[in-house]
C-alpha positions in Angstrom: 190.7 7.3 154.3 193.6 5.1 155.3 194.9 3.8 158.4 197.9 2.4 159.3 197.0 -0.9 161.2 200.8 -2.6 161.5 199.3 -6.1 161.4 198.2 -5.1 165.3 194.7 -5.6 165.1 191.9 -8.7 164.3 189.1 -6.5 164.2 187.8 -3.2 162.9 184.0 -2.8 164.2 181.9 0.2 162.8 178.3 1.3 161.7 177.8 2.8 158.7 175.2 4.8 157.2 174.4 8.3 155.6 173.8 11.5 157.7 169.9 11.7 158.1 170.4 15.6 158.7 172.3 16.4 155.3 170.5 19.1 153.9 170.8 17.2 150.6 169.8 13.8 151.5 167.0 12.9 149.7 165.4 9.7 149.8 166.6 7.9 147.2 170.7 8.1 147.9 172.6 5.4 148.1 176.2 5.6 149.4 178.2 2.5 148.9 181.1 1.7 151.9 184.1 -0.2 150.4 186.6 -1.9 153.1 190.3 -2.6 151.4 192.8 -4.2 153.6 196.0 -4.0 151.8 194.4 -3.3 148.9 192.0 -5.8 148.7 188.0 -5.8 149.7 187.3 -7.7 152.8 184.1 -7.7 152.8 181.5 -7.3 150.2 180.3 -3.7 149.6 177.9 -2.1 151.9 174.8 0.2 150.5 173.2 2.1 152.8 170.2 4.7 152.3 169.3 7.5 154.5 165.7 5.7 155.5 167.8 3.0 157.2 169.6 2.6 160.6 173.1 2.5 160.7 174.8 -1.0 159.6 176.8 -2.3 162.2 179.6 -4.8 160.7 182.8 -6.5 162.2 185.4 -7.0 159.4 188.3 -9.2 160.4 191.3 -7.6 159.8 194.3 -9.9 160.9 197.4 -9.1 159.2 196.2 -6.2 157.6 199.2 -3.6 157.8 197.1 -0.7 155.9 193.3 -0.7 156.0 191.3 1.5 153.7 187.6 2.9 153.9 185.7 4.8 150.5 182.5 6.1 150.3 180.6 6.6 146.8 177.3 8.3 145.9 175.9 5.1 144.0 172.8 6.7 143.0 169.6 9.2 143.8 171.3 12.6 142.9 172.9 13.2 146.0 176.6 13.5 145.1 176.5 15.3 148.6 175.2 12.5 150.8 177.3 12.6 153.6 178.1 9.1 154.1 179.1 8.0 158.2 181.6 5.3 159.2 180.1 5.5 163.1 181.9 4.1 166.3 184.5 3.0 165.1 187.1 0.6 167.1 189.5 -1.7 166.8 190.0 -5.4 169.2 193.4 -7.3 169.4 
């Protein structure tokens, strides 16, 4: 997903982590969060697994006129995993 930020913002704060109630998520998924701003990461990836709480990160976003979120099954057979970018806000 993409959002259009207009170089407005200095930080995006979320949690992110993998639905514990997917009927499919089995212990050993991963989903792996990737944060682009403009195209490139800001930060480096974040793995979660459905055994953990959420991660809660603030990713400074200054400038950033278009920031970008992907989720991708990394492993455990659970192309399904529904991966969860949680509270999400942005500070001037």
């Amino acid at each position: 997903a993409a959002f259009n930020l207009d170089r407005k913002y200095a930080a995006f704060l979320a949690a992110f982590g993998i639905e514990r109630e997917s009927y499919c998520s089995k212990p050993t998924a991963r989903v792996s969060f990737t944060v682009l701003g403009d195209g490139g990461k800001l930060l480096a990836d974040i793995e979660v697994h459905p055994s953990q709480p959420f991660v809660n990160r603030q990713i400074d976003v200054s400038g950033v006129a278009t920031l970008t979120i992907r989720a991708t099954t990394t492993s455990g057979a659970a192309s399904c995993a529904d991966g969860i970018v949680g509270e999400p806000s942005l500070s001037r």
